[in-house]
N, C-alpha and C positions, 0 to 999 in steps of 0.2 A: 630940638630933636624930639619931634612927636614918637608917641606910644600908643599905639589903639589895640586896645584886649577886642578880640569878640568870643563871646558865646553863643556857642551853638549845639545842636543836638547833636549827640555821636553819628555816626554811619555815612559821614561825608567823605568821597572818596579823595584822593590827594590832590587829581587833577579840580578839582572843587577847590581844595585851596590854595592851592598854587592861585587860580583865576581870583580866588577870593584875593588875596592877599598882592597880588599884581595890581588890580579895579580899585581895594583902598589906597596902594603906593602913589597912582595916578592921582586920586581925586585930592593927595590931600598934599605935594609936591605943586599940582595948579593952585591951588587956594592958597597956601602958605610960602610956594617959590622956594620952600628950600628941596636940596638934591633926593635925589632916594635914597643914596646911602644913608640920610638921616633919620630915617621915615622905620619905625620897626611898629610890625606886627605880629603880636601872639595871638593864637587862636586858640582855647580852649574845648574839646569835646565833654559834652557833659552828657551823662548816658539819661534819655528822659525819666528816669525813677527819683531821678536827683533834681528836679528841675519842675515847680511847683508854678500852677499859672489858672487864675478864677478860685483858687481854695483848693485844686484838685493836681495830682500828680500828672505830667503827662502825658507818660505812658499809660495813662488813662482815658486819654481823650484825643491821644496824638492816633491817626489813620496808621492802618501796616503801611510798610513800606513799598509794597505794590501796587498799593491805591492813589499815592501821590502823584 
């Protein structure tokens, strides 16, 4: 019964992980052959103040989000 956490930056909308969380079900259901039903993904939002990367915060160095 796999478990896969991901982290990621806040501000992802649902339909993001719904796709997220469908795209890991698949990949890892062919690789391992077991069902989905067995297959659980957590997704964590972590808001980039909390989330350090090169020594630096990053919401320091992460672009707005209209630049993405």
């Amino acid at each position: 019964m796999p478990v896969i956490t991901v982290n990621w930056w806040q501000g992802n909308d649902r339909e993001s992980r719904r796709d997220l969380v469908a795209g890991i079900t698949d990949v890892v259901t062919q690789v391992s052959g077991c069902p989905d039903e067995a297959v659980t993904v957590i997704i964590r939002d972590v808001d980039p103040d909390h989330w350090g990367k090169g020594g630096r915060l990053a919401d320091e160095i992460r672009p707005p989000r209209s630049l993405r």
